[in-house]
N, C-alpha and C positions, 0 to 999 in steps of 0.2 A: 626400472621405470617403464611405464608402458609407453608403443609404441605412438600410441591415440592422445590426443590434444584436447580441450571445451574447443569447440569451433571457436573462430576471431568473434571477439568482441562481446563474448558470453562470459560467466562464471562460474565456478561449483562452491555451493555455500556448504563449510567444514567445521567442525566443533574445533575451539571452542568459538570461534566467529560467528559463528553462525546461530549461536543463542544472543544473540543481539538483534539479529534478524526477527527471531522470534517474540521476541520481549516488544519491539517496534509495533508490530503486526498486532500481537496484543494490545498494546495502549492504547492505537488507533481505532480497533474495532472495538475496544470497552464503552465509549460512549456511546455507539451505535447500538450494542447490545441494550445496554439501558434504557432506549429512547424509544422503544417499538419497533427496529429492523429486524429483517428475520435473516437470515443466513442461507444466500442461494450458492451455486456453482454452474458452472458451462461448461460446454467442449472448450477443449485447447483451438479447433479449428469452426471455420461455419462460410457455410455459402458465401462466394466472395464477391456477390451482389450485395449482402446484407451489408458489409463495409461500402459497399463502392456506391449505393444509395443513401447509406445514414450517416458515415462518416465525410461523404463529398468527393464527386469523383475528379475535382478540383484541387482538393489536397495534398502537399507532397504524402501524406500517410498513403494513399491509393495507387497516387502517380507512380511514387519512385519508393517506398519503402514496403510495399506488403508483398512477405512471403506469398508466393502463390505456389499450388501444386492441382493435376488434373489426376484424378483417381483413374483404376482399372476402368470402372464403368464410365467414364468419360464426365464426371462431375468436376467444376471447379472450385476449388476450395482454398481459404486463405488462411494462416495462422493469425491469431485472434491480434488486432493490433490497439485494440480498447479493449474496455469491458462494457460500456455501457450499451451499444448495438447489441449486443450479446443478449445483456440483462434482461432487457423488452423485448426482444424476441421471445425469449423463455417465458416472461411473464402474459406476454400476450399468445402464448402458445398452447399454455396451461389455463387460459381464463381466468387468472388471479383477480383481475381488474374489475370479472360477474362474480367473486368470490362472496365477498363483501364491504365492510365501508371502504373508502377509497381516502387518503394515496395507500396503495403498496410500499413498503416500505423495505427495502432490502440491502444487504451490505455483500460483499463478496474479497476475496481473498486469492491472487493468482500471478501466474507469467504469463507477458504479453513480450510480442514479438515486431520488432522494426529491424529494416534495413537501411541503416545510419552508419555514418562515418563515425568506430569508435572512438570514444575521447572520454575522459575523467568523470564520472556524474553521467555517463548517455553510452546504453552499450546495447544488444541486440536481442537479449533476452534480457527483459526485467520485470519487478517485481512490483504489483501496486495492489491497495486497501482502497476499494470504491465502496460509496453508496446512492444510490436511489430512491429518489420517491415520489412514486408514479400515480398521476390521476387526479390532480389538485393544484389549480394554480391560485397560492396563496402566499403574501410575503412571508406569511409566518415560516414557512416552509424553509423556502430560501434561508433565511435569516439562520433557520435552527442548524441548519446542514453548517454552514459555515459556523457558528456555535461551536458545535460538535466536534468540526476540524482543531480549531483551536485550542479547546479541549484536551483533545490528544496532545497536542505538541507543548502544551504549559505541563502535563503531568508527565511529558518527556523532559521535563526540565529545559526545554529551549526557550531560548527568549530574540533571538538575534532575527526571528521572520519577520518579515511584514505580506499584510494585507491586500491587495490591490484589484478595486470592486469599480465595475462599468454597468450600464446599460446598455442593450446592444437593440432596443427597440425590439418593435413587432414586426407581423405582415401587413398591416397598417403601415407604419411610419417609416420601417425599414427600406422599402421601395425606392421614396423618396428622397432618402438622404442617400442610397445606392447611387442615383440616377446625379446626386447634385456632385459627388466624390468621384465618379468614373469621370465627369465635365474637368474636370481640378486635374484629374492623373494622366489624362489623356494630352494635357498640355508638356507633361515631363518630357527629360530625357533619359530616357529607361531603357533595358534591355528587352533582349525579344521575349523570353520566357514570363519578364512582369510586365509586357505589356497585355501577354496572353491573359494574365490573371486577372487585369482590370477586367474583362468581358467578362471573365467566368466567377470569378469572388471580389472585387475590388478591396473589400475590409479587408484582409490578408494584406497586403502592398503597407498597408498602414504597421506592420507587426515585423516590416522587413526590418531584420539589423543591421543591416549594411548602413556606415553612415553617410556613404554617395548618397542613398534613397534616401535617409532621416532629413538630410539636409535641404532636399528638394520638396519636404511635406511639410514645410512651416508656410502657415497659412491656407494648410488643406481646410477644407468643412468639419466641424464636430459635429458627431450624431447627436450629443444632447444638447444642441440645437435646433435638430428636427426632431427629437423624442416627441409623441403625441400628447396629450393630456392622462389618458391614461397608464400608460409607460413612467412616466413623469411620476404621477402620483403613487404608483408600484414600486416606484426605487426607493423612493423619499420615504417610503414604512421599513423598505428594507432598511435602509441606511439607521432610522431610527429606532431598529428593534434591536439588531447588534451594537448601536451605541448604547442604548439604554440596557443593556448585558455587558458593559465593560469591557466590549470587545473594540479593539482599534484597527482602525483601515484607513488607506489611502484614497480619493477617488483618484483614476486613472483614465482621462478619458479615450487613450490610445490604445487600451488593452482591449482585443480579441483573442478569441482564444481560437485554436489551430483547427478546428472542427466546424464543417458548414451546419452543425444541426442547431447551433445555441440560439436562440432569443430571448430577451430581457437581464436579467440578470446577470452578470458572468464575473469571474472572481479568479487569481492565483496568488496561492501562494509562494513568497520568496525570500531567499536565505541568504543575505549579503556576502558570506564565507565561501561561496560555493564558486566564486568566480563568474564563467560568461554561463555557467548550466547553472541558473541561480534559482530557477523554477523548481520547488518539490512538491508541486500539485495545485492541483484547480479544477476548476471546474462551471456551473453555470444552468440555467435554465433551458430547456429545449422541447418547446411545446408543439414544436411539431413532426417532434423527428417518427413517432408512432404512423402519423397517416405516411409518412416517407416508405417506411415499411408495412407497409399493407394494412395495418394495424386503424382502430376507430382513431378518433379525435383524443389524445392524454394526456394533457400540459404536466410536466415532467421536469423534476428536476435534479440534480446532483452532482456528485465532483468522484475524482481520484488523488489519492496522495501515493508518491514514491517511496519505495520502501528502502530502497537503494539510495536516495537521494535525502531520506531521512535521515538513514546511518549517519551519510558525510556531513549533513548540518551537524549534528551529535560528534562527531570526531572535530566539526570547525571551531566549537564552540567548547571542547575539551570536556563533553559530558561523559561519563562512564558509567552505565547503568547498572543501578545493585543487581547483578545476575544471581541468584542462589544457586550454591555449587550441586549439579544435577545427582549425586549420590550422597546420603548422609551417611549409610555407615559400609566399612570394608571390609568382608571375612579375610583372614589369612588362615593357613590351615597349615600343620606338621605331619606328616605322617600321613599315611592313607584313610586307617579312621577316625582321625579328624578332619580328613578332608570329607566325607559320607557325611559328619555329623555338623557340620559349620555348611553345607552345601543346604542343608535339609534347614537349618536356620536361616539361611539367607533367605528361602524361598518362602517361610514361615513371616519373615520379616516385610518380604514384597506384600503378601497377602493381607498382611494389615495394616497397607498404605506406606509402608515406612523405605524409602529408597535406598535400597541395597546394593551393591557388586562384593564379586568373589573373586580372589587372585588365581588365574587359573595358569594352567602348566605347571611341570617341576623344576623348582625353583627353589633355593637357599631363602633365608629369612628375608636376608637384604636383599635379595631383589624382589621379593616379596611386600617388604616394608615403602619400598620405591615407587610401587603400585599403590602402593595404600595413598601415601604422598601425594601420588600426580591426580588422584581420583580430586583429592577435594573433598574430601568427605569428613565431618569431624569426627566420629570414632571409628575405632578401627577394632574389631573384635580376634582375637589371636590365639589357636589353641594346640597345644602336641598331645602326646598320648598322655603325659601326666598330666597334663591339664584334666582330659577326659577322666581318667583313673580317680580323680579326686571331685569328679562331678562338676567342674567347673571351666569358665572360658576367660582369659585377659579382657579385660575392657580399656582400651586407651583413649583418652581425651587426646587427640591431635593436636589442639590451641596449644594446652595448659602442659602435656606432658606425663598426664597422671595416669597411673594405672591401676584398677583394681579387679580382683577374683569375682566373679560375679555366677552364682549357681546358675546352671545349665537354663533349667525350668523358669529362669525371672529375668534372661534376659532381655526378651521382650518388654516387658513389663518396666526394666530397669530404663531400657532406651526410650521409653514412650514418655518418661516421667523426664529424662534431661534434653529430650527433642523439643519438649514443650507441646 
């Protein structure tokens, strides 16, 4: 056993677990693929201004959870604790947005990094499927994005989420109803740290789970009672383009979501199995997180889903996803050359598509056969010297048990025709 540990609250993702991770990540980003997303990537880390302006320097994510580190040359820098700062900075860095028509549409794939109290569903590396699409504010948009989520999680075979879609106003109306909520909270009895937050975010106070807090917000202001005329009429297409797609939601009018950049629309997903971490993604509109970072004007919008917190719905809900076993066939080999002559077929086999592994080391049949076994693989191809001497190699069906002589020259040919 090695000396070294994953640091607290991290993970190392291992076969065969770990093709579950990948199978998730896939689903998620299938709909996106089809939809017009292109597929970006980011540094792991980035200026820890670009967080601490876009993501809010209000938020426990800035305050108290982001890795921070000061480089040789005296730069500061944070490990990535979203992805979508990231996203727009890169797209607005690259001019995607003078490319041509507009939103940008992009998806991404990665670990992100908080400093959290480890606990079951919430750890300090993890893993999330975001998308993007920048430069368009249109309910259709909104609507699709959340579409698309959904999407994902019905052909993961889940069914136990629900939907939970807010308005969170503009710069318009936002103000407003700011100004009538801090009057309401200011009357609490709070502690010091949420009293600090009334001044600097008050919506956040609203998302506290404590239920000392919950119990003193009844009868706070609802924002969609100051929602403007236009906010109002922005939601109500949203609302109406994913019903009219059979998609079902909650309104919620309490939900905020943990990010100072969002306005209008905002939405999480939630998994009743998952306990008190019952969030496995959301996301929201944020039209002005671009000028926040230096960036023109880009009404913007998009979500992230948990990949880590997908699994666990999937294990809550006792889904088991068809994984295809990652090798379809196993050379085994006798003798030395048939080990030369089954090694040069495997590689034959790799070469036209066909998923191969070879039992390596010296080794007796049966432990030989034990590898064939544990690979997963339905045939198992098997040869000694008289096999060779006779121009031929064993073919076993794994399932069924069967075995037949199969000429050197067509094995190929034989395996392509029962792989299907």
């Amino acid at each position: 056993m090695s000396t070294f540990k994953a640091p607290k609250g991290t993970y190392d993702l291992i076969p065969p677990y770990s093709a579950t991770y990948l199978a998730v990540r896939d689903a998620i980003s299938a709909p996106l693929r089809a939809s017009g997303y292109g597929y970006i990537e980011t540094p792991g880390f980035e200026d820890v201004d670009l967080f601490a302006r876009g993501v809010g320097e209000s938020t426990d994510i800035v305050t108290k959870e982001m890795y921070t580190l000061t480089t040789k040359g005296g730069a500061n820098l944070a490990l990535r604790p979203e992805g979508t700062a990231s996203v727009l900075r890169a797209a607005l860095e690259a001019n995607m947005h003078k490319a041509g028509g507009l939103p940008v549409k992009l998806w991404y794939s990665g670990s992100y990094y908080r400093y959290e109290r480890p606990q079951k569903g919430r750890y300090r590396h993890f893993s999330q499927v975001g998308a993007e699409a920048i430069g368009a504010e249109d309910p259709a948009l909104d609507a699709e994005l959340i579409i698309l989520a959904d999407q994902a999680y019905r052909t993961l075979g889940l069914s136990n989420f629900r939907i939970l879609l807010n308005s969170l106003g503009d710069k318009q109306c936002r103000p407003v109803y700011r100004e009538a909520l801090q009057g309401f909270l200011r009357g609490l009895d709070l502690d010091e740290e949420t009293v600090r937050r009334i001044e600097i975010n008050p919506l956040r106070v609203l998302d506290d789970k404590r239920a000392e807090v919950q119990k003193q917000l009844v009868g706070a202001p609802m924002l969609r009672d100051y929602l403007c005329d236009d906010c109002k009429a922005y939601h109500e297409e949203v609302r109406e383009l994913i019903g009219a797609a059979g998609v079902a939601f909650e309104d919620d009018e309490k939900l905020v979501r943990g990010l100072d950049y969002y306005t209008r629309t905002t939405f999480e997903f939630v998994h009743d199995g998952l306990g008190s971490q019952s969030a496995v993604g959301g996301g929201g509109r944020y039209d002005g997180l671009s000028e926040m970072i230096g960036g023109p004007a880009l009404p913007s919008v998009g979500w992230a889903l948990g990949v880590d917190r997908t699994v666990l719905a999937l294990q809550a809900e006792g889904i088991e996803l068809d994984i295809p076993a990652p090798t379809s066939v196993f050379a085994v080999a006798l003798g030395e050359e048939a080990r030369k002559v089954l090694f040069g077929k495997v590689t034959e086999l790799r070469k036209e598509g066909i998923a191969a592994d070879f039992s390596y080391g010296a080794k007796g049949l049966k432990s030989h056969m034990k590898n064939a076994n544990r690979s997963g693989a339905r045939f198992t191809l098997v040869a000694g010297e008289r096999d060779l001497a006779e121009g031929v190699v064993q073919l076993k069906d794994m399932e069924s048990g069967e075995q037949e002589a199969v000429a050197l020259e067509q094995v190929t040919e034989r395996l392509r025709a029962k792989l299907g």
